[in-house]
C-alpha positions in Angstrom: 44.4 -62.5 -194.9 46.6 -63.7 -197.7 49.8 -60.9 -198.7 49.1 -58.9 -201.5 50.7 -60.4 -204.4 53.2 -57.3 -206.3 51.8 -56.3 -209.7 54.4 -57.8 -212.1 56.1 -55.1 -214.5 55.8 -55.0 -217.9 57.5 -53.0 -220.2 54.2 -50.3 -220.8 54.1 -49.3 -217.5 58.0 -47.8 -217.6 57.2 -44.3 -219.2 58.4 -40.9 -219.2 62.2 -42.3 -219.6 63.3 -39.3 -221.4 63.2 -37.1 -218.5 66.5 -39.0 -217.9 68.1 -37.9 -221.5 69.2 -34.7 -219.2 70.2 -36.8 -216.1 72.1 -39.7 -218.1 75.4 -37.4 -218.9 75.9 -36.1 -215.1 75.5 -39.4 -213.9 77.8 -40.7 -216.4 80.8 -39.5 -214.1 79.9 -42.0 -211.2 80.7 -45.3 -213.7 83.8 -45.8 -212.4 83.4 -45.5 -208.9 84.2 -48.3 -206.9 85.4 -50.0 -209.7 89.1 -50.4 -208.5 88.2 -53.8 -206.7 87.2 -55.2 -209.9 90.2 -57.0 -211.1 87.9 -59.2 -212.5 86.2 -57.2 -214.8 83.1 -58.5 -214.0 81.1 -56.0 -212.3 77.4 -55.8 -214.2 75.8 -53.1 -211.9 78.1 -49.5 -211.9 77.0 -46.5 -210.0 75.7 -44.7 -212.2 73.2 -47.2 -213.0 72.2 -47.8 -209.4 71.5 -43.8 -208.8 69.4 -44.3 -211.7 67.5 -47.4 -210.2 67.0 -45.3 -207.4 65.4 -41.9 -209.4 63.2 -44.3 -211.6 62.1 -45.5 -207.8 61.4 -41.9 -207.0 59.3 -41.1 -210.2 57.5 -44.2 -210.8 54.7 -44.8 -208.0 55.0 -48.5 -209.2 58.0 -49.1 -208.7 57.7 -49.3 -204.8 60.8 -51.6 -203.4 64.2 -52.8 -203.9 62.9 -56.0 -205.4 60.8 -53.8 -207.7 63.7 -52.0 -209.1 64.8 -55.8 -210.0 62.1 -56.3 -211.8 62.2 -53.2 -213.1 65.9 -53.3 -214.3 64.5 -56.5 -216.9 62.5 -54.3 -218.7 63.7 -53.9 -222.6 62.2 -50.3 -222.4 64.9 -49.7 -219.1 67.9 -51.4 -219.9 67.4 -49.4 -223.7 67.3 -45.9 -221.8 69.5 -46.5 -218.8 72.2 -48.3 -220.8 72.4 -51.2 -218.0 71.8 -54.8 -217.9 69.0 -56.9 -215.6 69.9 -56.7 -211.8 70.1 -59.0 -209.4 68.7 -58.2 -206.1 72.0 -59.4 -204.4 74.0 -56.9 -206.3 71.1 -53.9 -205.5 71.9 -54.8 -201.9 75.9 -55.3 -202.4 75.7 -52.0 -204.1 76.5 -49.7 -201.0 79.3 -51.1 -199.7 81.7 -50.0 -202.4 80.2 -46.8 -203.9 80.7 -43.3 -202.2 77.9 -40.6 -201.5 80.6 -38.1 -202.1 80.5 -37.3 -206.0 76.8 -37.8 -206.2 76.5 -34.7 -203.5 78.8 -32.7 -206.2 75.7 -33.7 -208.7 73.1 -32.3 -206.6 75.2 -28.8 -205.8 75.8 -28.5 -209.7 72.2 -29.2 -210.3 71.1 -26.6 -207.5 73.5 -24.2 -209.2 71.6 -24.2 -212.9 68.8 -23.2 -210.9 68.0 -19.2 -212.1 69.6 -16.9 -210.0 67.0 -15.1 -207.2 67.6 -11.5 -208.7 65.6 -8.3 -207.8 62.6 -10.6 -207.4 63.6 -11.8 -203.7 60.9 -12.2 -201.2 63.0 -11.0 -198.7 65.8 -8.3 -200.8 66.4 -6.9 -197.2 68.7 -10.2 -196.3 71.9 -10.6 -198.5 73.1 -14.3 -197.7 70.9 -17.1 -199.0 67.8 -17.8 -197.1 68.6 -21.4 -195.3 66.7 -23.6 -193.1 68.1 -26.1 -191.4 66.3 -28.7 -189.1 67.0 -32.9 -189.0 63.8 -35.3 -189.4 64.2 -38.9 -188.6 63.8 -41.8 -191.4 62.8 -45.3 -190.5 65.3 -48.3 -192.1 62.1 -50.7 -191.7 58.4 -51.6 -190.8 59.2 -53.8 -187.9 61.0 -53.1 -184.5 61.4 -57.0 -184.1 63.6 -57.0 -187.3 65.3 -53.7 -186.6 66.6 -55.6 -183.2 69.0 -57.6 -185.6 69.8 -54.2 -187.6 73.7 -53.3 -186.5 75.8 -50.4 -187.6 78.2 -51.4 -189.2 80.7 -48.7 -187.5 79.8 -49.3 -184.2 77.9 -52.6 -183.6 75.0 -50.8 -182.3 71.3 -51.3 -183.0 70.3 -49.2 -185.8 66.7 -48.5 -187.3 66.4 -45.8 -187.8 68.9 -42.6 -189.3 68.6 -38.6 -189.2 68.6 -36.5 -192.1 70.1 -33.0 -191.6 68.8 -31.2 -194.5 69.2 -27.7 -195.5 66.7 -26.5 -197.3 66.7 -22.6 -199.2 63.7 -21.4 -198.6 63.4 -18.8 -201.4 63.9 -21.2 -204.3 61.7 -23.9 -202.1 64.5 -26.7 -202.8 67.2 -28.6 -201.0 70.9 -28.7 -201.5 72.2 -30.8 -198.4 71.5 -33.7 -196.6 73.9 -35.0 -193.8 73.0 -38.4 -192.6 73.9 -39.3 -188.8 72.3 -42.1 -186.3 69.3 -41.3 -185.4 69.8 -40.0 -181.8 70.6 -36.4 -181.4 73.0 -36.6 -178.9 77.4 -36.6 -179.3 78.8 -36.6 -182.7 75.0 -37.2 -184.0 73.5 -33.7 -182.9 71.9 -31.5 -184.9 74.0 -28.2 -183.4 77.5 -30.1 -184.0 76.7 -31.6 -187.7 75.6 -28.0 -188.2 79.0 -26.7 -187.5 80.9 -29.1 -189.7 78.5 -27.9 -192.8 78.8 -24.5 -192.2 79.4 -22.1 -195.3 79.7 -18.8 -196.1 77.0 -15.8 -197.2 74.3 -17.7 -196.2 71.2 -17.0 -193.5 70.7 -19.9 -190.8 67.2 -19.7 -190.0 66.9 -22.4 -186.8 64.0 -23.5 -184.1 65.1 -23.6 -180.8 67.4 -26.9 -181.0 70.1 -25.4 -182.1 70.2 -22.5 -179.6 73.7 -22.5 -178.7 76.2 -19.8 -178.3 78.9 -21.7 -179.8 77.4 -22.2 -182.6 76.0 -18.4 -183.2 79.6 -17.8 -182.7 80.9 -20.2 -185.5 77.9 -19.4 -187.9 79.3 -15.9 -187.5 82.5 -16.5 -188.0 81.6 -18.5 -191.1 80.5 -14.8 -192.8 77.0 -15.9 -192.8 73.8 -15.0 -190.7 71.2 -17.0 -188.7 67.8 -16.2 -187.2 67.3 -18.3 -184.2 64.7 -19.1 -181.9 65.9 -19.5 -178.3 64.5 -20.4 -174.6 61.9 -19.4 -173.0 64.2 -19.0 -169.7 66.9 -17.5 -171.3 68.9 -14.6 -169.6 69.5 -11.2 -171.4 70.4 -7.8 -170.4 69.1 -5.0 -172.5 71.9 -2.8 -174.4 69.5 -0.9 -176.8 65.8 -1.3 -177.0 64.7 -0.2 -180.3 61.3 1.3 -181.3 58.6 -0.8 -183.2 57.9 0.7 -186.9 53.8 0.3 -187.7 55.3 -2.6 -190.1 56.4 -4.2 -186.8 53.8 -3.9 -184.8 51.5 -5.1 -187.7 53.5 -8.7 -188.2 53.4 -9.0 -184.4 56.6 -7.8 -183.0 56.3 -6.6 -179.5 59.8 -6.3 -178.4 63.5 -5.7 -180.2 66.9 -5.0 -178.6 70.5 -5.3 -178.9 71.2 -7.4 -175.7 74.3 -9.2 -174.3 72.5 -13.2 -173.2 73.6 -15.7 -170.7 74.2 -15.7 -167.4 78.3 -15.3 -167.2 79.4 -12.8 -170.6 82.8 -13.6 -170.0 82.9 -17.4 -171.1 84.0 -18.7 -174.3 80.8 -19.9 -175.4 79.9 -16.6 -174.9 77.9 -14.6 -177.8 81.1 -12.6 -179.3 79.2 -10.3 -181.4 76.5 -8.4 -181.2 73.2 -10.0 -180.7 69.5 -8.7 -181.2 66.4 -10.3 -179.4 63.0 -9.9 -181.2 59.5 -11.1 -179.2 56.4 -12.3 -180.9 53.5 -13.4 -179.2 52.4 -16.8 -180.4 49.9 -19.6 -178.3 51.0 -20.8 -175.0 51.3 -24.7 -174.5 51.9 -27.4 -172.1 54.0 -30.5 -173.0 52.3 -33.9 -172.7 52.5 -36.7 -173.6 51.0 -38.6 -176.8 48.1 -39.9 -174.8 47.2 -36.1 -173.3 46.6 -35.0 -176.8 48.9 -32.2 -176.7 52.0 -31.4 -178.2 55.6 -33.5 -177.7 58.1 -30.5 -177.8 59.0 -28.1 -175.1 56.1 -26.0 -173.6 55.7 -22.2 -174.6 54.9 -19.3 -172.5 53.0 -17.9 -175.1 56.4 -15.9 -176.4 58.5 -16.5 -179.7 62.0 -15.4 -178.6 63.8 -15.0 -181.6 67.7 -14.2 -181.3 69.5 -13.1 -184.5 73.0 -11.2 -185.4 70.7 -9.5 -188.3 71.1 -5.8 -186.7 70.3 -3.8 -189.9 67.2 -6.2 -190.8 63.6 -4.6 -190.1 62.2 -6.4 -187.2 59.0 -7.4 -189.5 61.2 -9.3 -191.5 63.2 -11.2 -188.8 59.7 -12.5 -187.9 58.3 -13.7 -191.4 61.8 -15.1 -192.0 61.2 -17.5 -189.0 57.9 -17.9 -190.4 59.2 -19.6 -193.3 60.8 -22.0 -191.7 58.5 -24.6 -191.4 58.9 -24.9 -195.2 61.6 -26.8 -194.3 58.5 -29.3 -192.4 56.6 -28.8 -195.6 59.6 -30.3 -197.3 60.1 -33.5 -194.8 56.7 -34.3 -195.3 57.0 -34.4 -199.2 60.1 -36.4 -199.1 58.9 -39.0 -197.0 55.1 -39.7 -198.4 55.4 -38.3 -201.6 58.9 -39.1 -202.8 58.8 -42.2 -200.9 61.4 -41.8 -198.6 59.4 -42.4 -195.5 61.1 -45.7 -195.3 64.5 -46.6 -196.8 65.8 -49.2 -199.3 69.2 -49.5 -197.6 69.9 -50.3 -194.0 73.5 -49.2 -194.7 74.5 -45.5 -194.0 76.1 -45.0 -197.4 72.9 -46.0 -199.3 70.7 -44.4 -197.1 72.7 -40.8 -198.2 73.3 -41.9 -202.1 68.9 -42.2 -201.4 69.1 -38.6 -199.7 70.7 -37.3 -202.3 68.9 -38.9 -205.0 65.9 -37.2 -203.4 67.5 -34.0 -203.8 68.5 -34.5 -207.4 64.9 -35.5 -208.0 63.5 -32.3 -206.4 66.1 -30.4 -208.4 64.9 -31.9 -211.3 61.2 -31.0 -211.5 62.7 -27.4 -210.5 64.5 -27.0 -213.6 62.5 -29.1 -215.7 59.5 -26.7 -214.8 60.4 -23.7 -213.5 58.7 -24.0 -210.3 59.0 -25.4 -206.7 58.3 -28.9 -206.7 55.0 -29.4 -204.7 52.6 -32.2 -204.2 50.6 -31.5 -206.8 53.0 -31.2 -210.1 55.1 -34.1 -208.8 51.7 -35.9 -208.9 51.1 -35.3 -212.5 54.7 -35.8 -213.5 54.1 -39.3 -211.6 50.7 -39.7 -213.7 52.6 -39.3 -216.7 55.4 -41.5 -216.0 52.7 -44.3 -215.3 50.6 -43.5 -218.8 48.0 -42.0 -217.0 48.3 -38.3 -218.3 49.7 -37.7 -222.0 52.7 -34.9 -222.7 49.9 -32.4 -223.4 48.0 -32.9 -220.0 51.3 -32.4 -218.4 52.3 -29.2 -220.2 48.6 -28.0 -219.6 49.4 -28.8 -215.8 52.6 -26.8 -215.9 51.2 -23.3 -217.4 48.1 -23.3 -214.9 51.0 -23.0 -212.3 52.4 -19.4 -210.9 56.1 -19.3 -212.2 58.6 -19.8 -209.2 60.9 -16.9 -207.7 63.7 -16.0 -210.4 
């Protein structure tokens, strides 16, 4: 069959620009980056117009490509809003090689700091530090593994097509605020547990699956002044210092076991838990791992026991267990960036564009946070999507937006 020929823009199907009226002034900031090379004066495409290229990709389901934010970039209605000029796809591309992820990260954190404060209205008051998950998910660069054999970092040489988002996600305002982007194997420099460490900040709760079991780490999250809840091993050693008894509450959310233990075979090495350290149980279902043919699962196998491993010690069990609950909002997330934002593949092959994208994403999530009130989900970033097409009017919109249950403030 012949290829699909791509719908040609027109200037009607750009709508909803003023959604960027509030955007326009932080991005304002970036204009000047990696300008200083410009001796010419002749630089058309600034950074600040590119990370808008790349939102008006995120919000407008027609806008689909790199070659259809070209297109895109002719439009009167565009260049009038954006303050930019037509693009050439040459410069989209050239783009990432001189502008730095670095100041549009300092965006996103000011942006996830006008969200409302979480105040007496918690879902979990018990915790002090900020409820974060953290888990990586991996991002294909493109479509075809025959062209991603001619893809090369351009650090190392190596093959690359595909990268690794480590995102950290707060699961009680349902947004993220960091994205690290590595290779994607998860082994040396590149794994989860060591980018982890190098992101670590203070007064917040790590809530982790069973990756990023590691002593060393527990060690240096503690250290950091914050918190994590951790699921470990199903082989892993422990000695019993205090059993604690189960409150009703406890034994109600499924907790069949909490103690203060010391873990690991040898207590005396320096990877060594140096704190105390409380193990909780919860029964969950047992699983073998096969393969994608057997029709079971790909990760580890399960005896049928959540081992959860936490420095919380004050915390009531029942809460350690719906806190790693919530972690797979943090999943819920992944999938929403990649097939609703339309991350799932990436319009740079280069590592600095694919985190400028990353962070984009996050600005866009933030966005519809603060432009709404609530935690962007499938169905409001749907409508806003409907509206920026033509398809649903202001009113339909705003209609939309009371039916919804007003976010945790």
């Amino acid at each position: 069959m012949a290829a699909r020929r791509a719908k040609t823009l027109r200037d009607r199907d750009i709508v909803g620009l003023k959604y960027f009226d509030r955007l326009m002034p932080l991005l304002h900031r970036l204009h000047d980056v990696g300008t200083q090379r410009d001796h010419a004066g002749n630089r058309q495409l600034f950074f600040d117009q590119y990370c808008a290229f790349l939102l008006l990709f995120l919000f407008n389901p027609i806008v689909t490509s790199l070659r259809g934010i070209q297109q895109a970039s002719a439009l009167k209605k565009v260049q009038q809003k954006l303050g930019c000029r037509r693009a050439s796809l040459g410069s989209l591309s050239e783009a990432v090689e001189v502008f730095d992820p670095e100041p549009v990260r300092q965006i996103a954190s000011e942006l996830a700091a006008q969200l409302e404060p979480l105040g007496n209205q918690r879902l979990f008051p018990e915790v002090k530090h900020l409820i974060t998950a953290v888990d990586g998910t991996v991002v294909k660069t493109l479509s075809r593994i025959v062209q991603a054999a001619y893809l090369r970092s351009p650090t190392d040489g190596r093959s690359m097509s595909a990268w690794r988002l480590h995102t950290h996600f707060e699961i009680e305002r349902g947004v993220p605020v960091r994205i690290d982007v590595t290779g994607a194997s998860n082994e040396g420099e590149n794994d989860e547990r060591a980018v982890l460490r190098t992101a670590l900040a203070a007064d917040r709760c790590y809530v982790l699956d069973r990756g990023y079991a590691q002593f060393a780490l527990f060690n240096a999250i503690t250290a950091a002044g914050s918190s994590y809840v951790c699921r470990v091993r199903d082989n892993s050693v422990y000695e019993i210092v205090e059993e604690r008894p189960l409150s009703a509450e406890a034994a109600a959310a499924g907790v069949t076991f909490d103690a203060v233990v010391h873990m690991g075979r040898d207590r005396t090495g320096a990877d060594r838990p140096d704190h105390a350290l409380r193990l909780i149980f919860i029964p969950t279902t047992p699983h073998q791992k096969r393969g994608r043919t057997g029709g079971g699962t790909l990760g580890p196998r399960s005896d049928g026991v959540l081992r959860i491993a936490t420095n919380l010690l004050d915390v009531p069990a029942e809460v350690i267990a719906f806190l790693y609950q919530r972690r797979w909002t943090i999943e819920i997330f992944f999938r929403f960036l990649k097939h609703i934002l339309g991350c799932r593949h990436l319009l740079s092959t280069h590592p600095v564009g694919v985190e400028i994208q990353a962070y984009c994403a996050i600005i866009a999530c933030l966005l519809i946070a603060l432009s709404t009130g609530r935690q962007p989900t499938k169905r409001t970033y749907e409508m806003i999507c409907f509206y920026f097409i033509g398809w649903a009017d202001e009113e339909e919109l705003l209609a939309h937006l009371g039916k919804l249950k007003p976010a945790v403030a």
